[in-house]
C-alpha positions in Angstrom: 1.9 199.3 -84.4 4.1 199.8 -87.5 4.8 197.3 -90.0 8.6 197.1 -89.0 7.8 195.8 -85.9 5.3 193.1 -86.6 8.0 191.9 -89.1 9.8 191.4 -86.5 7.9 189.5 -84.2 7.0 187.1 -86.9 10.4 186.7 -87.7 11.3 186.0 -83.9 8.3 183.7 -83.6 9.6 181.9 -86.6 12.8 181.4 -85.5 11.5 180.0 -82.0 9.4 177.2 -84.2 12.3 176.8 -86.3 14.4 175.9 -83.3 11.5 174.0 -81.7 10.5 171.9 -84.7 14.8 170.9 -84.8 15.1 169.7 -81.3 12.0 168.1 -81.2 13.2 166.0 -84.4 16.1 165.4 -82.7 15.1 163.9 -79.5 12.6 161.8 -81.9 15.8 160.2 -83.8 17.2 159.8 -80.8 14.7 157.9 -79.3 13.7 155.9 -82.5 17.9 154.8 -82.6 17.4 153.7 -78.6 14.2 151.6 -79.6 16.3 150.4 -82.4 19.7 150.0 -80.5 20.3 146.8 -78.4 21.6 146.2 -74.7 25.2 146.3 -75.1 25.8 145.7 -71.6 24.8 145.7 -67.7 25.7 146.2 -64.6 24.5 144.8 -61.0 25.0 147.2 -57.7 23.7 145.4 -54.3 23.1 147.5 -51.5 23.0 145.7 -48.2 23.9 146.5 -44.7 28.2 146.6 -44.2 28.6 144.7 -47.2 26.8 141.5 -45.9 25.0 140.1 -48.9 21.9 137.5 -49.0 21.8 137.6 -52.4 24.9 138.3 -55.1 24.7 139.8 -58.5 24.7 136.3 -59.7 21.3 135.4 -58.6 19.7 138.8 -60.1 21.4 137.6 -63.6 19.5 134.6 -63.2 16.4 136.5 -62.3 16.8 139.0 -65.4 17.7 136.0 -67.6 14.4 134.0 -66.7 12.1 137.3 -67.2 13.6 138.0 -70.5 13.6 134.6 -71.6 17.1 134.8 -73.3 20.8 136.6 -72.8 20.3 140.3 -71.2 23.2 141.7 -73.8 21.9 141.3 -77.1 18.7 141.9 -76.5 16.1 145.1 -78.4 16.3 148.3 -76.2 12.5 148.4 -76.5 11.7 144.9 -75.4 12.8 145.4 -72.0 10.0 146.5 -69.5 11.6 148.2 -67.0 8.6 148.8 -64.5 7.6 145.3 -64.8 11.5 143.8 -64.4 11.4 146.2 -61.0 8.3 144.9 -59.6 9.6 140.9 -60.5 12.9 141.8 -58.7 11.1 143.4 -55.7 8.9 140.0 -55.2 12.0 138.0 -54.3 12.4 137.9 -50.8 15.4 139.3 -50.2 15.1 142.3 -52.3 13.2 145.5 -51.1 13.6 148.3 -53.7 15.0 147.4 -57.3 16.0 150.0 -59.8 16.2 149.6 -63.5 17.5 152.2 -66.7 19.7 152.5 -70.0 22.0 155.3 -70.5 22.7 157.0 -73.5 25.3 153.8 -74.6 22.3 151.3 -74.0 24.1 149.8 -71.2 21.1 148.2 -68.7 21.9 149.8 -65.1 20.4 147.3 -62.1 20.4 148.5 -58.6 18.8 146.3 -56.3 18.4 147.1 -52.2 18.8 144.1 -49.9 15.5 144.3 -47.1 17.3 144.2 -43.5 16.9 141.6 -41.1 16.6 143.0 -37.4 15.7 139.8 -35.5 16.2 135.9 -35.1 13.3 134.3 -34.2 12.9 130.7 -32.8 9.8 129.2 -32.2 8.0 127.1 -29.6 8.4 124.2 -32.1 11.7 124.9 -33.3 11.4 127.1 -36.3 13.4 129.7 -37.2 13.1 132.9 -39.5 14.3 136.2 -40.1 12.0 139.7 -39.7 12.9 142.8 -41.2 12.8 146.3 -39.9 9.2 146.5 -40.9 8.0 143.0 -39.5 8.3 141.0 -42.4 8.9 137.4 -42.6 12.6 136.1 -44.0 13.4 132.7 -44.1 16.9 132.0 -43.5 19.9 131.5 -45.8 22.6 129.3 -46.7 25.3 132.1 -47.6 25.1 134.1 -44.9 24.1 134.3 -40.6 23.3 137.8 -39.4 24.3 139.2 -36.5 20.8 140.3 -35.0 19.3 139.7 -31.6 17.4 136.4 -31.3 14.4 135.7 -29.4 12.7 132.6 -28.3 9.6 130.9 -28.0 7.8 132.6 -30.6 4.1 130.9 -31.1 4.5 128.3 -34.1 1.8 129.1 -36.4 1.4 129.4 -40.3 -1.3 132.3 -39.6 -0.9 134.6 -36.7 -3.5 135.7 -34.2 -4.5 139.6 -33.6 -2.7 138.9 -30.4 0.5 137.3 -32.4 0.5 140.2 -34.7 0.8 142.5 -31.7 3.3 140.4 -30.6 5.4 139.6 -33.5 5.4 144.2 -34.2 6.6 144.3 -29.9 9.3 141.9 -31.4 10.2 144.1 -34.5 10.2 147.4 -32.0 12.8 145.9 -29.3 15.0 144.5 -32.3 14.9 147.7 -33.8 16.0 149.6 -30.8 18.5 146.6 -29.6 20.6 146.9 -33.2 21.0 150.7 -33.6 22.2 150.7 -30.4 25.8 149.7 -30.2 26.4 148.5 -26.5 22.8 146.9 -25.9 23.4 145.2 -29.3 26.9 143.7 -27.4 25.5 143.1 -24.3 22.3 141.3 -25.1 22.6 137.8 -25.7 19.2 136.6 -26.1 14.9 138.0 -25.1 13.2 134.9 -23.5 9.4 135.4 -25.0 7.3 134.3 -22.0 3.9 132.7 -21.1 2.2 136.3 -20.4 3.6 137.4 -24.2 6.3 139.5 -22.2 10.0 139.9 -22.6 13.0 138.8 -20.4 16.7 139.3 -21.7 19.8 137.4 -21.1 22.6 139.3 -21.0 25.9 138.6 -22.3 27.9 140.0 -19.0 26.5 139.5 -15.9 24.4 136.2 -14.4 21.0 138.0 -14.1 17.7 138.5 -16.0 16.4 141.2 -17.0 12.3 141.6 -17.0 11.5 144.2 -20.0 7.8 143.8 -20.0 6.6 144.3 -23.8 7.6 146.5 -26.6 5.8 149.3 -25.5 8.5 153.0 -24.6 11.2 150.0 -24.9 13.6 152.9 -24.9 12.8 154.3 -21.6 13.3 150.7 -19.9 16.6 150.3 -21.6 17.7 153.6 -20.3 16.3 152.9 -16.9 18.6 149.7 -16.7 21.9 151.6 -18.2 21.0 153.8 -15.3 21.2 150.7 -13.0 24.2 149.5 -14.4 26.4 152.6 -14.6 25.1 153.3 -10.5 24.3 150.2 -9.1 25.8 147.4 -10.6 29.4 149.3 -11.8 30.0 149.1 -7.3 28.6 145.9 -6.6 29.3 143.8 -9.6 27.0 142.6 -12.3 26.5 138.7 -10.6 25.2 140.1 -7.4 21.7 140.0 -8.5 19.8 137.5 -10.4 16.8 139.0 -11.4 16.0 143.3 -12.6 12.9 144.3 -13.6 12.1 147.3 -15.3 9.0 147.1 -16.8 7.2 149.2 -14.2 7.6 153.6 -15.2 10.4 154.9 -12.8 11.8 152.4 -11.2 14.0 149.7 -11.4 13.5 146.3 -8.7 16.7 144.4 -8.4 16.5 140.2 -6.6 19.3 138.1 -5.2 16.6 135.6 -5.7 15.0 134.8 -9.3 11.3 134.6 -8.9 8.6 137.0 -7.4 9.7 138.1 -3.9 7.3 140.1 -2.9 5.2 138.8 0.6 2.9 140.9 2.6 4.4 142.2 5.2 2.0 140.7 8.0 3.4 137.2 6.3 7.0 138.3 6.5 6.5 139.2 9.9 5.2 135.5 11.5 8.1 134.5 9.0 10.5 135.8 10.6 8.8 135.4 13.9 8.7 131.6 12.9 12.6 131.2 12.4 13.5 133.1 15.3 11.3 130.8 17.2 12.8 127.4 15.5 16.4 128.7 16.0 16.0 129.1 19.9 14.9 126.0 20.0 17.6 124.1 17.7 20.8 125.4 19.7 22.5 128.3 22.2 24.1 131.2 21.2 22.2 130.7 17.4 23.5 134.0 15.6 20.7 135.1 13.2 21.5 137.7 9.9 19.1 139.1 7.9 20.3 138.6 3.9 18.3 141.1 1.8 16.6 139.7 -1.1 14.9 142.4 -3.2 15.7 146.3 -3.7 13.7 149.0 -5.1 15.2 151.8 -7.0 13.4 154.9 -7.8 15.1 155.8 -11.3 14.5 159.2 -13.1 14.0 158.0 -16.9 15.5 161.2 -18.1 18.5 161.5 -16.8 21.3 159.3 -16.1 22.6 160.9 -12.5 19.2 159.8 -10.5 20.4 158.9 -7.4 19.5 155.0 -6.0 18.0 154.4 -3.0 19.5 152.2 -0.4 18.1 148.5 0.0 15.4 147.7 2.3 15.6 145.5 5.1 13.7 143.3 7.0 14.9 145.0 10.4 12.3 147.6 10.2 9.7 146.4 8.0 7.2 149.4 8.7 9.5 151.9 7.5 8.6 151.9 3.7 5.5 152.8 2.8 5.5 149.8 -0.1 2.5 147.7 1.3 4.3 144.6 0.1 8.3 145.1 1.2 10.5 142.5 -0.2 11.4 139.3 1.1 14.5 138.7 3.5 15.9 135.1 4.0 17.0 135.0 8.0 20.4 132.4 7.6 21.2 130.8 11.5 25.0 130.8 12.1 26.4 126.8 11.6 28.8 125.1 13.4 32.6 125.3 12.6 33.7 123.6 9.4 30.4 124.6 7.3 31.7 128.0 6.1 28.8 130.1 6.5 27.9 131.0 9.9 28.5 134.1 12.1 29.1 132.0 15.3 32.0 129.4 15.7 32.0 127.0 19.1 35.4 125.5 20.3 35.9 122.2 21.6 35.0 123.1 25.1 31.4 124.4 23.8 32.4 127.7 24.6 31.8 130.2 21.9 34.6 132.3 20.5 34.1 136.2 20.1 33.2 137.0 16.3 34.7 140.2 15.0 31.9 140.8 13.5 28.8 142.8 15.2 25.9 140.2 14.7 22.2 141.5 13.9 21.0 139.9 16.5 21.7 137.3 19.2 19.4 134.8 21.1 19.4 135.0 24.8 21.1 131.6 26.2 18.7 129.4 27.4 18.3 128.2 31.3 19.3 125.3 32.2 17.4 122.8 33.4 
């Protein structure tokens, strides 16, 4: 290596160092001038779901105010701790994530992000608070209602149970699913918390319940019921049941009746053998018709076109292989003037033809 060239790399090294050495005592002065400068100003963003605040840039003053004990403008760039003015923002309750610098004109930049309520919850005494996506407690506030789902009867306790806890995170998964999903967040009006911890919702069309079980594949039981709705109820209407359960993996029960309707089928049997017996005896020419109570429907989760089975009926009790069929309610025909019967009778006793094919008709009974 000649001396020409070592020259030169000392030179070039040099000039590196040179240029090194000046920015670094640049940045220094710089930074000594922002530890000397002061807070000219601020600035307050809230982030919150559509715009719907619980708390306003007002109340993050105040908070900002009360940590640094004096005005925010003003104030040495250096005696604010951001990391510490963060974590104090992030303990009030209805902040989740707070975000605090200075730019390069000392101006203080505060961006705080609201936590999300997802449910309404009412308790067995009365009580009411707020959870958030992630299960969290939030009381409730005086500038603002959301729009969440609500549940009831909630167990009224300062500290939950295992078993609460299990219930309160079923709660946060159902309202999670309910409000990011825009027509079950429309249609339900309310989830009934029941004795056995499980879930029944009210809906906001339609006079029926609707049995969800827990929180557990919520998802698949709401899609089993849209596929009820859009093939079921969209023919008959959405009053003609009063109960729908579809708690149970691929299949959806739908009552006329509310409460369990299920009978063994040797019981339904002398049932039905009992009424027939009792209407001989009451009058002649008793028309009977059998009224369907319950219906099964075999639903395919994952898709939406899964045809629907017809509803069983009592006329044939052996032909489904469900060891308990559901119950049927056998309605004798009334006399004229009571609006429900099959049968109507004249003044002369003698019976009128129906246009309508009865179920069955009891043989007249002799004379004596």
């Amino acid at each position: 290596m000649n001396a020409k060239t070592t020259i030169r790399k000392v030179l070039f090294i040099a000039v590196w160092l040179c240029i090194g050495g000046g920015m670094l005592t640049l940045l220094l002065a710089a930074i000594s001038k922002k530890n000397k400068g002061q807070c000219h100003d601020y600035t307050i963003t809230i982030k919150g779901v559509q715009n719907n605040f619980f708390i306003d840039k007002k109340d993050v003053e105040e908070l900002l105010i009360k940590a640094t004990k004096g005005n925010i403008k003003g104030q040495p760039v250096a005696s604010f701790n951001l990391h510490e003015l963060e974590q104090m923002l992030e303990k009030n309750t209805w902040i989740d994530e707070a975000e605090l610098y200075f730019d390069n004109r000392d101006v203080l930049h505060i961006t705080v992000a609201e936590k999300e309520p997802v449910a309404r919850i009412f308790t067995t005494a009365g009580n009411s608070f707020y959870i958030d996506s992630l299960g969290r407690k939030m009381p409730l506030s005086d500038k603002l209602s959301a729009r969440v789902p609500v549940f009831t009867s909630f167990p009224d306790k300062k500290v939950l149970s295992a078993k609460d806890s299990v219930l309160l995170n079923d709660v946060r998964v159902t309202a999670n699913y309910i409000i990011n999903d825009p027509f079950w967040m429309s249609q339900v009006a309310q989830v009934d918390i029941t004795p056995g911890r499980t879930f029944e919702m009210t809906p906001v069309v339609g006079n029926h319940q609707v049995k969800l079980g827990n929180g557990e594949n919520i998802d698949q039981k709401f899609h089993r019921l849209m596929v009820f709705y859009q093939q079921v109820l969209s023919k008959t209407g959405f009053d003609r049941y009063k109960l729908i359960d579809v708690q149970y993996k691929g299949q959806v029960v739908a009552s006329r009746y509310t409460g369990d309707a299920k009978i063994d089928s040797i019981q339904l049997r002398k049932n039905i053998e009992k009424l027939l017996l009792q209407s001989r005896n009451a009058q002649n020419d008793t028309v009977i018709k059998a009224i369907p109570v319950n219906g099964r429907y075999n639903i395919d989760v994952d898709s939406v076109d899964a045809p629907a089975t017809d509803l069983p009926t009592v006329n044939n009790p052996d032909k489904h292989s469900d060891p308990n069929p559901r119950l049927s309610i056998l309605s004798p025909a009334v006399p004229q003037g009571d609006g429900g019967g099959q049968a109507v009778k004249d003044k002369t006793d003698k019976p009128k033809p129906v246009k309508r094919q009865p179920k069955a008709v009891m043989p007249k009974r002799n004379e004596e």
